[in-house]
N, C-alpha and C positions, 0 to 999 in steps of 0.2 A: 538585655536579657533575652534568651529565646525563648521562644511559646512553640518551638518543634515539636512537645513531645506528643503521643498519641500514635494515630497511626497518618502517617504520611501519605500524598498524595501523586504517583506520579502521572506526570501528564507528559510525559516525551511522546514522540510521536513512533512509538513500538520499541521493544514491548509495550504492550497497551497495558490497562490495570486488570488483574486476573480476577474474574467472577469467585468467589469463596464454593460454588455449587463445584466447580471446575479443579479448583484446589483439592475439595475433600474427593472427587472421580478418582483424583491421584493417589490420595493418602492411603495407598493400600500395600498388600504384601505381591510380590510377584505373579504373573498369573501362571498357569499352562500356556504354553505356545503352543501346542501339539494339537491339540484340539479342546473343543468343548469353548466357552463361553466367550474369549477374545477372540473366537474364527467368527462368531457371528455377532461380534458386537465391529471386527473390521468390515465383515459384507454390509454391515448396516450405515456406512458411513459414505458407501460412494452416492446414493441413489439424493444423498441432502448436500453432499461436497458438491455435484450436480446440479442441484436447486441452486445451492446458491449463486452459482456461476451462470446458470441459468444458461444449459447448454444438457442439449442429448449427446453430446459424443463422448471423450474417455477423459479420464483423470489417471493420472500416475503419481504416484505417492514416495518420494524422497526424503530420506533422514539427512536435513541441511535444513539450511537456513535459506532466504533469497537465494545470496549466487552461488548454492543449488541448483535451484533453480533455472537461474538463468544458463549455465553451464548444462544443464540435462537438455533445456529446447535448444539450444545449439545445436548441439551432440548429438541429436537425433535428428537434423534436418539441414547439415552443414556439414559437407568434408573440407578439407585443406584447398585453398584458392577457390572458393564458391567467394558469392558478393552478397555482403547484407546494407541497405541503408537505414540506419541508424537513426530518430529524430530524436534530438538531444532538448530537455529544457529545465536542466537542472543535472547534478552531479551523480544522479542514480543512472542518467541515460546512456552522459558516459561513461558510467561502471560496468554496464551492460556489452557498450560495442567494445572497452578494455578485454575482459571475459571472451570477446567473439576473435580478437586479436591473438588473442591467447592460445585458441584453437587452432590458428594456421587462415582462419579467415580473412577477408577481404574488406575492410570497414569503409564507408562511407558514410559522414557525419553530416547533417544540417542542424547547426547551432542556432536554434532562435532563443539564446540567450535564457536571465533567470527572471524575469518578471514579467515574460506572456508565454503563451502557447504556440503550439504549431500551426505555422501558416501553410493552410492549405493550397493555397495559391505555386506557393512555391516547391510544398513536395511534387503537385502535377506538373511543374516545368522537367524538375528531374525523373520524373517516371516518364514521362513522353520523349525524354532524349535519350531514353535508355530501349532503343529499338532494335537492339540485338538480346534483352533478356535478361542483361547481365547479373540482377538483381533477383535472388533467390527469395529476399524477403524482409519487409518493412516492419523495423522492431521501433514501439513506444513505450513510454511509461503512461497509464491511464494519469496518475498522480506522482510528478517528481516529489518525492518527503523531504528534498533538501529547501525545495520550493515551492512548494503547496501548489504548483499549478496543476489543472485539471485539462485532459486534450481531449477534444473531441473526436475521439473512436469510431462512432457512427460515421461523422463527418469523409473522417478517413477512409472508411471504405469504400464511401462514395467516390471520392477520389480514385482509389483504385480503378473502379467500375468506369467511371468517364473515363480514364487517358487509356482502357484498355489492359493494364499490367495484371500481368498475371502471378506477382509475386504474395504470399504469404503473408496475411498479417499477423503479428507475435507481439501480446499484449502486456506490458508490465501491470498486476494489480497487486500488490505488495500492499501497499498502501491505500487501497480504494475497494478491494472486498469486503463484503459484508455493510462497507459506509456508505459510499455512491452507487446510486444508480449504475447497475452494469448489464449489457443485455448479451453475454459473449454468440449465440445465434441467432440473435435479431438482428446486430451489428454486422454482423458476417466477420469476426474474430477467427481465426484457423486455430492459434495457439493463445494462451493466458498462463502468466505464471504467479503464483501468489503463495504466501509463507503463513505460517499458524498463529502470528504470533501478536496480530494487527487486529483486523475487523473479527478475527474469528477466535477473539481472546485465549490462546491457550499460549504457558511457554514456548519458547524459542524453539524451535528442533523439528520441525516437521517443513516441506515446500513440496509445492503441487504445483504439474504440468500441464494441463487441461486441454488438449488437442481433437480437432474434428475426423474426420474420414479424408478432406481436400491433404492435411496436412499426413496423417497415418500413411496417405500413398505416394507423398515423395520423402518419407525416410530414410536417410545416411545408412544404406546398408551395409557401412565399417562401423559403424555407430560401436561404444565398446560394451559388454554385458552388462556392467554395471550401473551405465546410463540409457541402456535399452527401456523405452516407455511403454513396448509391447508387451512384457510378461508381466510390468505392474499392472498394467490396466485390465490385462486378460489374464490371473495367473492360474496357473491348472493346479498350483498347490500353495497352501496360506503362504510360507516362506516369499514365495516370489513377489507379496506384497511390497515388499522394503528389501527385498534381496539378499537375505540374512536374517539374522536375530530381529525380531518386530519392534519399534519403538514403546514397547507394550502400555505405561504409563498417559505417555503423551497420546495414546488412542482413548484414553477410556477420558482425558480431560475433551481432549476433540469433542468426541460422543456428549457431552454433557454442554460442551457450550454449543454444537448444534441443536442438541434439543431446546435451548437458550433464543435461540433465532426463528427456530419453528414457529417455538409459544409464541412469542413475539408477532411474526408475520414479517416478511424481507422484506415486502413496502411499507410497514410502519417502521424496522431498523431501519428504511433511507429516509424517510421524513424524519424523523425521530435526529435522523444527525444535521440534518439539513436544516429545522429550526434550531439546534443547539450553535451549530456553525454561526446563522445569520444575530444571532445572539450575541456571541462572543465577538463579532466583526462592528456590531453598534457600539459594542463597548470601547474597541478600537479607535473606529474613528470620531467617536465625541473624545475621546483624549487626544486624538493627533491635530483638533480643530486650534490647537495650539502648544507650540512648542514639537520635539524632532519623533516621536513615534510616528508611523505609518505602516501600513500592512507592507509585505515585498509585491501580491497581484491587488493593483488596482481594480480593476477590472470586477465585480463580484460574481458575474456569469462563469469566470474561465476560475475560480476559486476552489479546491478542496476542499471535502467535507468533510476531512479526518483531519487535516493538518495545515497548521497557519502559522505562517512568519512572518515576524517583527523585527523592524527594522528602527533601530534609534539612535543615539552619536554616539562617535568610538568609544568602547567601553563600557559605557551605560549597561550594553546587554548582559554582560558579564556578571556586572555587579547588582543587576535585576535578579540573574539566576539566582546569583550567592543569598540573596538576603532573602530570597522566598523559600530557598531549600533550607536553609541552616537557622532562619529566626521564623520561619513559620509552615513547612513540612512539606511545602509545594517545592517539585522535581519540574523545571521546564526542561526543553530541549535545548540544545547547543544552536548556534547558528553554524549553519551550511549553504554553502552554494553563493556567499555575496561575502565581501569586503569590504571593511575589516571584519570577520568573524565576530569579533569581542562588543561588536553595535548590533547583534541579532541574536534573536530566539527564537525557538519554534513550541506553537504548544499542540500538545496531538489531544484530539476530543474524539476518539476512534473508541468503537469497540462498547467496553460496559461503561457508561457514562449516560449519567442521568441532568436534568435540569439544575438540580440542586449541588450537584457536584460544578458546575461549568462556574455556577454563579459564585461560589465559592472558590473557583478559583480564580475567575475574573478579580473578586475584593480581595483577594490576596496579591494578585498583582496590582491593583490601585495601593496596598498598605507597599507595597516595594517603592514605586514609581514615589509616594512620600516621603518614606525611610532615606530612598538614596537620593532624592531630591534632584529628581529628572522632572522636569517641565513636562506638563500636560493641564489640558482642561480637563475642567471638572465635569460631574453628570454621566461617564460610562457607565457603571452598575445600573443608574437608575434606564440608559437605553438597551443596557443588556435585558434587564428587569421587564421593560417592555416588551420586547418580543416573547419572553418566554412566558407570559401576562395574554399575548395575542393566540399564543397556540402555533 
C-alpha cells in the first residue's frame, strides 16, 4: 500500500524545494516591462546577488540554466585556440570543459577522479610547466552535484600566487551558493558562475556570471551580443538586463527568496546547512557500520554541504529511490558520476530545508533501506537526531 499521498518531498539535489513565500512572488498577472515597479524591484537585486557571492565586482544576468552559464564565461573571456585547464572531480567538471570544447577552445583536463578533490600539488606541477602562458584560465567546480565533493577555492588561489601564473580563476557554484561558505574576493575568484535554482531557491531559468575588474579587462572582444556580460551588468537601459523581454516572474520569485536569506543572515544559511549536512552524514554512517551503504567522499572535510552521495550494491540504489518516491513521497536523486549508476543516490539538503524536514527524510530512507531489505545497521536516525539535539 502506498502512504505517498500529501504533499511530497523532493530532495534532488536541484531544483531545490520552492519556499511557498517565492511561489506566491510568482503567482501574479504580468508586469510592465517598460518601466515603474520591476525596473526597480531588478535594480534591487544586484546589490544582494552581490552579498551573497560576496564580492564588489559585476554580475550579469542570463535567461538559462547552468550551461548558461558556463557558455556566457567562456564567451566572454575565450576566442577560438586560447587554453583553459580544466580540474575535473566529477561529471559537471567535465560538462564544463565539453561546453569550452564546443567553443573552439583548447581544453586541458586533470581528472582526480569521483571520490576526492583536487590535488593541489599537482595543479602547481602543471602551472609551473606552463612558462610560456599558455593557459588563459583555471575552471573548477566549488561542489561537483554528481559527487558532492567540495574543492578548496582559497586553496587554489594560493596556488596560483606561489607558481606565479597569471591565469584566471573561473568558479563553478551551481551547487554551493547560498549553502557553503564561499568568499568570491577574499579568495581571489575572478569569475563565479551559479544558477537560480539551488541555494537561491527559485525555479529553473535564470544563471549568473559574477566577474571582477582582473577578469572585465581581458574580455574576448569577439565575444557575441548576446553573451556580452558588459551591458547586463552596466545596462544604460532595463532591456539590457536579460537582453530582451525580462524573465519578469522569475525576478520577483528571486526578490523574495533573497529577502529569504537576508532575514536569515548568510552565515547562519551556511551553518544552518552545515549542521543539517553533519547530521544526515551520522545517519549515514551508523547504517554503513554494517552491510554495503557508504557515502561516495570519505573524507568529511572535502564533503558538500548541499549535496551527498550514496553508494550501495548494484541496484539497491534504484530500488531505494523507487520505494521512497512512490510508497512514501520522498524524490532522491539519481546517481551520477560512479558505477553502476543503479548502486547510488544522491540527496540534495540545499536551499529551504529545515531540521525537521532532513530528519524526516533520513526515517524515510531507514523505512526504504527495510522495505527493500538492503543490509545496514541499526541507530542512524537516532545519530542524525543527535547532532541536530547538539545544535
Amino acid at each position: 500500500m502506498s502512504l505517498a499521498q500529501g504533499r511530497s518531498y523532493l530532495a534532488i539535489p536541484g531544483p531545490s524545494i520552492m519556499p511557498d513565500a517565492v511561489l506566491r512572488a510568482m503567482h501574479r498577472a504580468s508586469p510592465n516591462i517598460y518601466e515603474g515597479e520591476l525596473h526597480a524591484l531588478t535594480d534591487s537585486l544586484i546589490p544582494d546577488l552581490k552579498a551573497v557571492a560576496r564580492t564588489a565586482g559585476d554580475v550579469a544576468i542570463y535567461i538559462g540554466n547552468g550551461h548558461a552559464a558556463w557558455e556566457a564565461s567562456v564567451a566572454n573571456l575565450c576566442k577560438r585556440g586560447d587554453t583553459v585547464l580544466v580540474l575535473a572531480t566529477g561529471r559537471f567538471g567535465h560538462g564544463w570543459a565539453d561546453m569550452a570544447r564546443g567553443l573552439g577552445v583548447a581544453v586541458e583536463v586533470l581528472d582526480f577522479g569521483q571520490t576526492d578533490a583536487v590535488d593541489l600539488d599537482k595543479v602547481a606541477e602543471v602551472l609551473r610547466a606552463d612558462t610560456a602562458g599558455r593557459i588563459k584560465a583555471v575552471m573548477v567546480c566549488h561542489t561537483d552535484t554528481s559527487t558532492g565533493v567540495r574543492n578548496d577555492v582559497k586553496g587554489l588561489r594560493a596556488t596560483l600566487d606561489a607558481t606565479g601564473h597569471d591565469g584566471l580563476l573561473m568558479v563553478d557554484c551551481m551547487a554551493s551558493l547560498g549553502c557553503d561558505t564561499f568568499e568570491m574576493d577574499d579568495w581571489g575568484v575572478d569569475v563565479m558562475v551559479a544558477g537560480c535554482q539551488k541555494g537561491l531557491m527559485t525555479p529553473a531559468g535564470l544563471a549568473f556570471v559574477f566577474f571582477n575588474a582582473r577578469a572585465a579587462g581581458r574580455q574576448n572582444a569577439e565575444v557575441s551580443s548576446w553573451w556580452n556580460w558588459t551591458p547586463r551588468a552596466h545596462p544604460q537601459m532595463f532591456f539590457q538586463y536579460s537582453n530582451g523581454t525580462a524573465p519578469t516572474h522569475h525576478l520577483y520569485g528571486l526578490r523574495a527568496a533573497l529577502d529569504m536569506i537576508m532575514a536569515e543572515g548568510l552565515e547562519h544559511v551556511w551553518a544552518r546547512h552545515a549542521t543539517l549536512s553533519r547530521a544526515l552524514w551520522a545517519a549515514c554512517e551508523a547504517w554503513g557500520a554494517e552491510g554495503p551503504l557508504r557515502l561516495n567522499i570519505k573524507d568529511a572535510a572535502l564533503r558538500s554541504h548541499s549535496v551527498t552521495s550514496v553508494g550501495m550494491g548494484p541496484g539497491q540504489g534504484d530500488a531505494l529511490r523507487h520505494w521512497c518516491e512512490h510508497q512514501a513521497g520522498l524524490t532522491l536523486g539519481i546517481g551520477l558520476g560512479r558505477e553502476p549508476a543503479d548502486a547510488w543516490f544522491r540527496i540534495g539538503h540545499m536551499g529551504h530545508v529545515n531540521a525537521q524536514m532532513i530528519l524526516g527524510c533520513l526515517a524515510t530512507i531507514e523505512a526504504g533501506l527495510i522495505a527493500c531489505d538492503i543490509p545496514h545497521a541499526p541507530g542512524g536516525i537516532r545519530a542524525a537526531a543527535e547532532v541536530i539535539a547538539a545544535g
